[in-house]
N, C-alpha and C positions, 0 to 999 in steps of 0.2 A: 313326274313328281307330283305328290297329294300337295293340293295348297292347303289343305287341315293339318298341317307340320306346325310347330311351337316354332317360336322363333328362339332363336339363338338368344345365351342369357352371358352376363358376364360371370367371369369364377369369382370374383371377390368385387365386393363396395367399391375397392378403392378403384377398380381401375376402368378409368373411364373409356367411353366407348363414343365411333361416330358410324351414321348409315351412310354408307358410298356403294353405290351400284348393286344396292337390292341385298349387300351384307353388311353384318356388324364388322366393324376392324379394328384394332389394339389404334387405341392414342397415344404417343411418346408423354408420359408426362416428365418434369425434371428431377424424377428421381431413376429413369429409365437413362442410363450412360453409355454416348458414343463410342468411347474408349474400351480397351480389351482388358478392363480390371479382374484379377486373379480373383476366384473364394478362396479363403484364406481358414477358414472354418475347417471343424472338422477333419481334419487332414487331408487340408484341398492342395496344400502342397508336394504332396507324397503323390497325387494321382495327376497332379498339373507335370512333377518331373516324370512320368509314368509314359504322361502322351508325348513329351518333348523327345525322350526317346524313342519313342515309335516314327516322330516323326523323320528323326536322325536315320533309323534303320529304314524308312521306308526311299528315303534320298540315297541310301548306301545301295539299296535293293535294284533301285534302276538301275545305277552304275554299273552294279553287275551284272546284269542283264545284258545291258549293251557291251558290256565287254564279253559275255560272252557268246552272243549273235556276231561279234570283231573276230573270235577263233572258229566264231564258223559252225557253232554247235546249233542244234536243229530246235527251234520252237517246241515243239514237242517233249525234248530230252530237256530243257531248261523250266519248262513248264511244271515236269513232273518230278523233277529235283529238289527245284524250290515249296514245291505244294501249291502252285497258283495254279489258274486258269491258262490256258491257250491264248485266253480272248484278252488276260492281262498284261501275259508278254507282251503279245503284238500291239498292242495300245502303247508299253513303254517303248517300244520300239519304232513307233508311229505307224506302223503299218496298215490301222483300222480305218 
């Protein structure tokens, strides 16, 4: 690496910065929240139920899988049924 590199700058005024081990790193200030608050803007609730159901389908998606590695059907035949990878079945399957 050139040590004639710029050093790292912040993107806005506001948000402050400290040097820990030769980089800059975000500082939590008390406007920055622990909690898992929605955007509510914009219709952040149209894309927040958007993901909740991907999540639901993605919880239904193993189930099936493992039910159908229970009838015995082939990694390969379940792979290309669903449109995944090989390397996803056998991960929901624990096999990797």
């Amino acid at each position: 690496m050139s040590s004639n590199m710029n050093p790292p700058v912040r993107l806005t005024e506001r948000e402050p910065e400290a040097w820990r081990s030769g980089l800059y790193v975000r500082v939590p200030t008390p406007t920055d929240s622990d909690d898992d608050e929605l955007p509510e803007e914009d219709g952040g609730e149209e894309i927040i139920a958007k993901l909740r159901a991907y999540g639901d389908m993605k919880a239904s998606r193993n189930n099936l899988i493992r039910e159908a590695d229970a009838h015995q059907i082939e990694e390969a035949l379940i792979a290309r049924l669903m449109g995944h990878s090989r390397t996803t079945i056998r991960s929901v399957l624990g096999k990797r």
